[in-house]
C-alpha positions in Angstrom: -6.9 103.5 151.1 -3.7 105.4 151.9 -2.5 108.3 149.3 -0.2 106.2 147.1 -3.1 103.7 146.0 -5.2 106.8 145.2 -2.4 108.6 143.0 -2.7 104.9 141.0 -6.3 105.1 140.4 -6.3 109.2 139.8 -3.3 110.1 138.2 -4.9 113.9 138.6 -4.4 113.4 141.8 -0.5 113.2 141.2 -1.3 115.9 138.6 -2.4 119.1 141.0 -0.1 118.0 143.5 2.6 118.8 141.4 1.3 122.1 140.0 -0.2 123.0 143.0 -2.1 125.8 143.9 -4.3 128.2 141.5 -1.4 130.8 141.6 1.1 128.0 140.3 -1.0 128.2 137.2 -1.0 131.6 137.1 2.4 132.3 137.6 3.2 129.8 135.0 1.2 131.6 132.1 2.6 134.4 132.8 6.2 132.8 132.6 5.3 131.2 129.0 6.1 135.0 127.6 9.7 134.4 128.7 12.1 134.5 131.8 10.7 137.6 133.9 12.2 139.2 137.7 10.1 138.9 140.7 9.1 142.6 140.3 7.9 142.3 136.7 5.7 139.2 138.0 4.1 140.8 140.8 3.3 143.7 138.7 1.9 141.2 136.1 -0.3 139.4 138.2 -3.4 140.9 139.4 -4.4 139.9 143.1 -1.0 138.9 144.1 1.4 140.1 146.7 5.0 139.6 147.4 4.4 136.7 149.6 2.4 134.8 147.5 4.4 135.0 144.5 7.7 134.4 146.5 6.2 130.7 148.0 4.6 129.8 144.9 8.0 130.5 142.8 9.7 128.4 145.2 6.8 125.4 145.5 7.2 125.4 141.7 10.9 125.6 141.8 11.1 122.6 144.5 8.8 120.6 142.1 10.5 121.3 139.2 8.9 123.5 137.1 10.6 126.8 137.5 14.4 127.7 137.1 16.0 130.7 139.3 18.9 132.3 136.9 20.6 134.6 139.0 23.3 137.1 136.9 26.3 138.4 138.1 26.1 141.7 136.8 26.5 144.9 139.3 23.6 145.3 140.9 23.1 141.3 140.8 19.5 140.1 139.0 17.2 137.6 139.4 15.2 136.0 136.6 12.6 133.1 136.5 12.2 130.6 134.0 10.5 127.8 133.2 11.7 124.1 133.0 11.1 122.1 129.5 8.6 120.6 131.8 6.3 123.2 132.6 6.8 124.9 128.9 4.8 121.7 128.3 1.9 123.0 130.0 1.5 125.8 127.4 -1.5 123.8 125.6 -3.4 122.7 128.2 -3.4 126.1 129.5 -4.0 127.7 126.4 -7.3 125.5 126.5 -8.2 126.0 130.2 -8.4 129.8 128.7 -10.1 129.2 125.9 -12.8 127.0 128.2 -13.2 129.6 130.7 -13.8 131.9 127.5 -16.5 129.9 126.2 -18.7 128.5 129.0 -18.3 130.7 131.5 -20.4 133.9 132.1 -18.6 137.0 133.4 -21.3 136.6 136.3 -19.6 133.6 137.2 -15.8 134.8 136.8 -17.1 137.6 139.0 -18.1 134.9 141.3 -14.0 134.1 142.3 -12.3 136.3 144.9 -9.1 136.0 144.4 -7.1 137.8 147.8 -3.6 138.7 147.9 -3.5 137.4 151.6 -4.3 133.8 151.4 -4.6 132.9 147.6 -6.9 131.7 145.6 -10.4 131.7 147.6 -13.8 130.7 146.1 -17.1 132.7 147.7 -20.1 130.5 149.1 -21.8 129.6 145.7 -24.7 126.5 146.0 -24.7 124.1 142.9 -27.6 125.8 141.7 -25.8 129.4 141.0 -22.6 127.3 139.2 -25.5 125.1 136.9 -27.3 129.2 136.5 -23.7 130.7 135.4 -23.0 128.4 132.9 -23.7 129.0 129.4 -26.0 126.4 127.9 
């Protein structure tokens, strides 16, 4: 079964593969506040170097979700946006929050490394920590 027939029977496929990585998300709740520079992001964003934000801004601008305005004032400025697209997101993300909030433990938050390097990395955790981290 190639990729295309997958997308058809999982549209969340087609979903993260447009929003891609964890930092997308991020970087998208953060822009919800209002157009912001790279510096004011990066300072934002816990976790998060240059590098990181500057591919992720342009993986979301390549799919769509993030607009580059550039000014012409003396020194020149650069300010991301987001698409109608994206502003779209704001509910669902509002409720990823509110999820996170109520099921899950701040043992298992502290479980996620998140690494400036190379993204968004989970430690080793079995099945049996996750099951122990959520709240009944």
């Amino acid at each position: 079964m190639g990729n295309s027939r997958r997308e058809e029977v999982c549209p969340m496929v087609s979903v993260t593969r447009v929003l891609g990585s964890l930092w997308s998300l991020v970087v998208i709740h953060h822009l919800l506040d209002g157009p912001k520079g790279f510096n004011e992001l990066l300072r934002s964003i816990e976790g998060m170097n240059a590098k990181t934000l500057s591919r992720t801004l342009k993986s979301l601008r390549a799919r769509g979700l993030v607009v580059r305005n550039v000014t012409n004032t003396q020194p020149f400025s650069v300010e991301y946006s987001l698409t109608p697209m994206a502003l779209e997101l704001n509910e669902i993300l509002v409720n990823l929050q509110e999820w996170g909030e109520k099921w899950l433990t701040p043992a298992a938050i502290r479980k996620v490394e998140c690494s400036g390097d190379t993204g968004h990395r989970e430690n080793s955790v079995t099945k049996r920590e996750v099951r122990h981290t959520l709240k009944s």
